[in-house]
Phi, psi and omega in degrees: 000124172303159162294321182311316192275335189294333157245125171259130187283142180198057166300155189243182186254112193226161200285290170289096184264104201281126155268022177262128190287295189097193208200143202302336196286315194332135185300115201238120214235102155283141162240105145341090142243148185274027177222142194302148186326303203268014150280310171327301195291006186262356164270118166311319159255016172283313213269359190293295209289324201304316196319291187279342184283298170275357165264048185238132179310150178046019158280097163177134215260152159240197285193136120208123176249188191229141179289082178291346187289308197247003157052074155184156128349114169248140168265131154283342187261316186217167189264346176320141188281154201270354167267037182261353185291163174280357191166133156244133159231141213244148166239131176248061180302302183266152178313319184291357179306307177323267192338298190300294201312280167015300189279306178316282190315325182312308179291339191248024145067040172223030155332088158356297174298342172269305242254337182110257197213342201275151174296159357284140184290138193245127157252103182279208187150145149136192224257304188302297176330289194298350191250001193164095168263004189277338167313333172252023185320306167267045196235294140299165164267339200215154144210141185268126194257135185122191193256194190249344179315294191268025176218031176297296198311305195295327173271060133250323199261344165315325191281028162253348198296191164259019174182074184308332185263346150270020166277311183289337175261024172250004153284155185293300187249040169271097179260144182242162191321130357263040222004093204240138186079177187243145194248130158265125200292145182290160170223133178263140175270310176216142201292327157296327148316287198298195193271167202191065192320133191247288158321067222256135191275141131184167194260134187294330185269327167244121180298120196281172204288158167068359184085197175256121171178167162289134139307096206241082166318133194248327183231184180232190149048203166186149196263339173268358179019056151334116186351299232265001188277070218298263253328317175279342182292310166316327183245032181289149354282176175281149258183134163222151150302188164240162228295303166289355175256346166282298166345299206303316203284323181300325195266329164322303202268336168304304227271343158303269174338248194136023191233124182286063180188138173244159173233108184303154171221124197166128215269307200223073184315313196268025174273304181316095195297115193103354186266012195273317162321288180297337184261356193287316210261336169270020162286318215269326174254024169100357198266121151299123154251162186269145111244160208293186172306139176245141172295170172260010172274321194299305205299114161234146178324304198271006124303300172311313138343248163349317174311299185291344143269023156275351154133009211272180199213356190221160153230132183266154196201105173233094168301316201071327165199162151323304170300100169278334158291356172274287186345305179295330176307349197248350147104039178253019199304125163171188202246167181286291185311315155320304117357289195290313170300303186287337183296295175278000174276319151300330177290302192288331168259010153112005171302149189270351173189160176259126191241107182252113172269134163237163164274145150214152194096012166291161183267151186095000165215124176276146186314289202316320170299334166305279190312347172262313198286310184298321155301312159309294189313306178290324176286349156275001188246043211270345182318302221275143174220057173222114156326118172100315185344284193282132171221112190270070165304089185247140173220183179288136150304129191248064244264102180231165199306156177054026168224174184259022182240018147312329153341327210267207160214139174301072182206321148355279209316317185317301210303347215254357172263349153245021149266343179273321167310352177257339169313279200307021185255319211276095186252171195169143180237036148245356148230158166258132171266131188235183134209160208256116163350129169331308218267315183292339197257328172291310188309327210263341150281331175290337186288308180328291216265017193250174170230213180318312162318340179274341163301317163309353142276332160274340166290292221279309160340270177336306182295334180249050166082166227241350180302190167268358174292288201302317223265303195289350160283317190290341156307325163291303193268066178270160180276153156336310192287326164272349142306302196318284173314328174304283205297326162223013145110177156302146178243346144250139162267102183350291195296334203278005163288302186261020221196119177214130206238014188058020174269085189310159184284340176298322186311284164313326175289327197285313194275338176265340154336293205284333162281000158112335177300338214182113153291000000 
């Protein structure tokens, strides 16, 4: 495939159509997700930055997500060649994004490490990006740590300067290649101030991941900051709108859309004061809700109730383990018998299925104990006579920066394949077990947890295809010096040179002691 065929004009027939044309001098901003269309539009910062980007003067962004079935570039806005843009900006929440951005830049020949300094300027960003930016040392120019609200503009209007990247190390949280010294992360303090896209994009032909509805980050963060979580470490602290700045967004965005239904974003909803009130009042005016994974201390009969006359059809449940005697250590406190009650009070009011996530290979708890807490759990559930009800997610532990299984070494991850093989041994028709590949869960720790060098694993991967085939060539030629560290982890950890997320380090070190992780 030519560069010419790898980006493709691919406009959708879409609800919302942006009339600002732009003009040649305008500041020309691309945004990157490295994922197929109707997951993209389902990020809160594709619709954030487009949105806000383009209500910015001399200013205007376009569109491009990526075809992973046919490995190319879609533009949605324009046919213009992106190295004619002033700046891509990639949102990298999770690590294996790294890889697809990697395989892009290769192809459209805008490698940090080929092209230099020269425009368009590649900005990365997103949770992962923000927890270890040293993977992208030859890859990117910039990566923004942190969230993105109050410094959208000033990396927009940098890109007018004679000299963009030193316009960008003069944000508080731009860190730039080769990133030496340490950036402390932006924070938004509050959430009702910031921009908050209401005008929300999507194709009427392909139904985006979660359905049609407005999209509402309802919190930020999350307040029980669980072991195993960057997400809540990163984005610490947890954060909420109030009750009236979601209303706002929600009735905003109904009377744009033309769709009665919202899809909630919250780590910990019912952490969030009133909201049992607000959903209460979009039962009472006809509004459908998504809602996210629930704790299982939060689940009362009259929450399942509501839920389920909120349109919803799954109830999500993410214990993480079984073992209630683990549990509270992993910041997962609750009872079993609890667990087993919501299970049946959903079953019995008519949900079509239960989505239960578990971990399984923290240390310090053996498979045989797994498999025995799990064959109890299932032998209380003797209720259910419907095929399937329970849909069972197990994935491996993933050991990441700014958490307290930083510790650990990605090589770890592997031992979690003859625990899922004892899962899957376990048959029963009253659940499907699904699990995420050992190997795809290593790859993704070695990226989380690598440092500069690791950029040089991410080109060679990329060049030999985005499979584990390609992650197992680039592996072979690794330096010594990073075989080591897969197999028995760091004894200093890289990112915390360059990178301060506000976590103290005592902290995690005092907290992976007490899991067994780190004497």
């Amino acid at each position: 495939m030519s560069n010419d065929e790898f980006v493709v004009f691919k406009p959708r027939r879409e609800n919302y159509v942006l009339s600002k044309r732009g003009r040649p001098s305008d500041i020309k901003i691309g945004i990157l997700m490295t994922i197929p269309y109707r997951a993209a539009v389902s990020s809160l910062f594709f619709q954030m930055a487009y949105t806000y980007l383009n209500s910015l003067e001399n200013v205007i962004a376009y569109r491009y997500v990526f075809d992973i079935e046919n490995k190319r570039v879609e533009a949605l806005d324009t046919e213009m060649n992106l190295k004619k843009l002033d700046a891509i900006l990639i949102s990298l929440p999770f690590e294996l994004d790294y890889v697809t951005a990697t395989y892009i830049l290769i192809r459209l020949g805008l490698l940090h490490k080929e092209k230099g300094k020269a425009k368009p300027i590649i900005i990365a960003g997103g949770l992962a990006a923000s927890s270890n930016p040293l993977p992208l040392t030859d890859i990117v120019d910039a990566v923004l740590i942190g969230e993105a609200e109050d410094v959208l503009a000033d990396i927009a209007y940098s890109m007018g300067a004679s000299n963009p990247i030193e316009e960008l190390e003069n944000i508080k949280c731009i860190h730039t290649t080769p990133f030496s010294g340490v950036r402390k992360k932006c924070l938004v303090s509050n959430l009702d101030k910031s921009y908050h896209a209401v005008h929300q994009f999507y194709s009427v032909d392909e139904e985006p991941i979660y359905g049609y509805g407005i999209r509402v980050e309802a919190s930020r963060g999350c307040p029980y900051l669980c072991a195993f979580c960057m997400e809540a470490h990163v984005l610490y602290p947890f954060r909420y709108r109030s009750i009236a700045n979601i209303e706002n967004i929600v009735f905003k965005g109904i009377e744009f859309l033309k769709i009665r239904r919202t899809i909630l974003y919250s780590l910990s909803l019912f952490s969030i004061p009133g909201i049992d009130q607000l959903l209460n009042k979009f039962i009472d005016m006809g509004i459908e809700a998504s809602i996210p994974s629930i704790r299982i201390e939060h689940l009362t009969h009259k929450r399942l109730e509501m839920i389920k006359q909120l349109g919803q059809k799954t109830i999500t449940l993410a214990p993480e383990t079984l073992l209630t005697n683990y549990s509270c250590r992993i910041g997962k406190c609750y009872n079993l018998e609890s667990l087993v009650e919501a299970i049946e009070f959903s079953y019995k009011t008519g949900f079509d299925h239960v989505k239960l996530y578990l971990i399984t290979g923290f240390p310090d708890v053996s498979i045989e104990d797994e498999v025995h807490s799990f064959k109890e759990f299932m032998n209380k559930l003797s209720f259910i006579k419907r095929r399937k009800f329970i849909e069972i997610s197990i994935n491996p532990l993933v050991p990441k920066p700014w958490t307290p299984y930083q510790f650990l070494p990605p090589e770890i991850v592997l031992k979690a394949k003859k625990n899922i093989d004892a899962y899957k041994s376990i048959k029963s028709s009253v659940f499907r077990l699904s699990a995420l590949s050992p190997e795809w869960a290593f790859a993704q720790a070695v990226i989380a947890l690598g440092d500069k060098n690791t950029s040089k694993l991410l080109i060679d991967w990329a060049l030999n295809g985005l499979g584990l085939q390609g992650f197992r060539k680039a592996l072979t030629a690794l330096s010594q010096e990073l075989k080591k560290y897969i197999k028995y982890g760091w004894e200093n950890l890289p990112w915390l040179d360059v990178v301060d997320l506000g976590i103290p380090i005592r902290y995690l070190e005092l907290r992976a002691k007490f899991l067994k992780i780190k004497n």
